[in-house]
C-alpha positions as CSV (number, residue, x, y, z in Angstrom):
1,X,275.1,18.4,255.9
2,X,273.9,16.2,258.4
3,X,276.0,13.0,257.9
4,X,279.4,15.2,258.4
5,X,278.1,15.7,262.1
6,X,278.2,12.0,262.4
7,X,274.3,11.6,262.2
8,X,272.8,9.0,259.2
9,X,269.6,9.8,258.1
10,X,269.3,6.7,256.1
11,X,267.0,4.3,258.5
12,X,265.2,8.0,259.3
13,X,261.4,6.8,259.5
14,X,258.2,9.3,257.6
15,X,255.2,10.1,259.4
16,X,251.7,9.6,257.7
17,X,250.2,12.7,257.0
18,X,247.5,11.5,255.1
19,X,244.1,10.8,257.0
20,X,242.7,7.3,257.0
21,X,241.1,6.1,253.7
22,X,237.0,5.2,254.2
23,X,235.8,1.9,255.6
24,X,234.9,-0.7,253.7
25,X,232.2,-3.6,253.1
26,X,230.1,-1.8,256.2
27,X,228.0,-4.6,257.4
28,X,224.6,-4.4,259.7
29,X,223.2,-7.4,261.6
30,X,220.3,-8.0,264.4
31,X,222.0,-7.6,268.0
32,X,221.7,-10.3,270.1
33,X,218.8,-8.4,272.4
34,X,216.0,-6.3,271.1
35,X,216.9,-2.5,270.1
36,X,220.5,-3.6,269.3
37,X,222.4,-4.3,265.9
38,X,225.0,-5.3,265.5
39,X,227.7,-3.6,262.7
40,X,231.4,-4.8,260.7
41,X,233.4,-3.5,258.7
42,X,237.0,-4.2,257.2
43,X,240.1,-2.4,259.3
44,X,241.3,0.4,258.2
45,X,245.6,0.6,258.0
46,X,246.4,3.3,260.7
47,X,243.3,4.1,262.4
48,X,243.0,4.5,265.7
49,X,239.2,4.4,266.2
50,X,236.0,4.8,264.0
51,X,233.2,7.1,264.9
52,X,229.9,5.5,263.9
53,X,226.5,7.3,263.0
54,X,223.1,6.3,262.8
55,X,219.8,8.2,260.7
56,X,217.0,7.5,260.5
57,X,214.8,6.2,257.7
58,X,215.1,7.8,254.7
59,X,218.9,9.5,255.6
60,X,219.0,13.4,254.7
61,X,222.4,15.0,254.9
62,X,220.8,16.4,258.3
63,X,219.7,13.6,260.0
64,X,223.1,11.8,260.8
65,X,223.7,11.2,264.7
66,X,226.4,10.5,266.4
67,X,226.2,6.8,267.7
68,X,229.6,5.9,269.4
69,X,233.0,5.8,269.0
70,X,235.2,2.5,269.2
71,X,238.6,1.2,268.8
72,X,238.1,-2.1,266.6
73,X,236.2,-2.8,263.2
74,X,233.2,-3.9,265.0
75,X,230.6,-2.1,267.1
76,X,226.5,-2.7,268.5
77,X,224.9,-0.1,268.2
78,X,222.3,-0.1,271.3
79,X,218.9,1.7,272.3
80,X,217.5,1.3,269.1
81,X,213.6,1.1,268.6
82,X,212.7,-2.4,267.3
83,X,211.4,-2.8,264.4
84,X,212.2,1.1,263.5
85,X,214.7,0.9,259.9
86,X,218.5,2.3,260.9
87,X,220.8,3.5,258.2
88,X,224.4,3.3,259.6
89,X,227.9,4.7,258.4
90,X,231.7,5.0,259.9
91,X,234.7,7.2,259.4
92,X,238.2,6.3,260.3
93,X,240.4,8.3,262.7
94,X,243.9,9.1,263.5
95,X,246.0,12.0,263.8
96,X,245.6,13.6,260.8
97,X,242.0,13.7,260.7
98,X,238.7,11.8,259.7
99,X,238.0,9.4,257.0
100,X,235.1,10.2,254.5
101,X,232.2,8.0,255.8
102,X,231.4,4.6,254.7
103,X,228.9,3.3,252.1
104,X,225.8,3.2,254.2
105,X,224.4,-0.1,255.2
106,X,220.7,-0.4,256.6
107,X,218.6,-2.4,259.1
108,X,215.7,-2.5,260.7
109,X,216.5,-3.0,264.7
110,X,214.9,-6.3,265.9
């Protein structure tokens, strides 16, 4: 037993093994340039960055892009054609893996 070496396990901390749970209350708003909008969403506990798609309109299961990668709960998405409608989703990240994605939130790029 471990406590008769003189070690205590007691204050031992556990390690998340679980991955992130999905983002929430996904949010899409007109960037402040042309071709750019702007997306929020509540933080996830433990993530350590969100990977962010785009589709265009309607979205298939095929037509999801990758459309950056950040490290906070917000994020512009850039390069857009204006006036083009943009379906948008995020998973959450950390060590153990990716989050299922978002609800999708749409907008048509200014």
């Amino acid at each position: 037993m471990i406590l008769s070496a003189g070690m205590d396990t007691r204050g031992k901390r556990t390690v998340a093994t679980d991955t992130p749970a999905q983002p929430q209350a996904l949010a899409a708003s007109a960037g402040d340039r042309d071709g750019e909008v702007d997306l929020s969403w509540r933080t996830v506990t433990g993530a350590k960055s969100y990977v962010i798609e785009k589709s265009d309109d309607p979205p298939t299961s095929t037509s999801w892009t990758h459309a950056g990668v950040c490290t906070r709960s917000v994020f512009t998405v850039k390069g857009l054609a204006s006036g083009t409608r943009y379906w948008f989703r995020v998973n959450a990240v950390n060590a153990n893996g990716q989050s299922g994605s978002s609800d999708p939130a749409m907008k048509i790029a200014p």
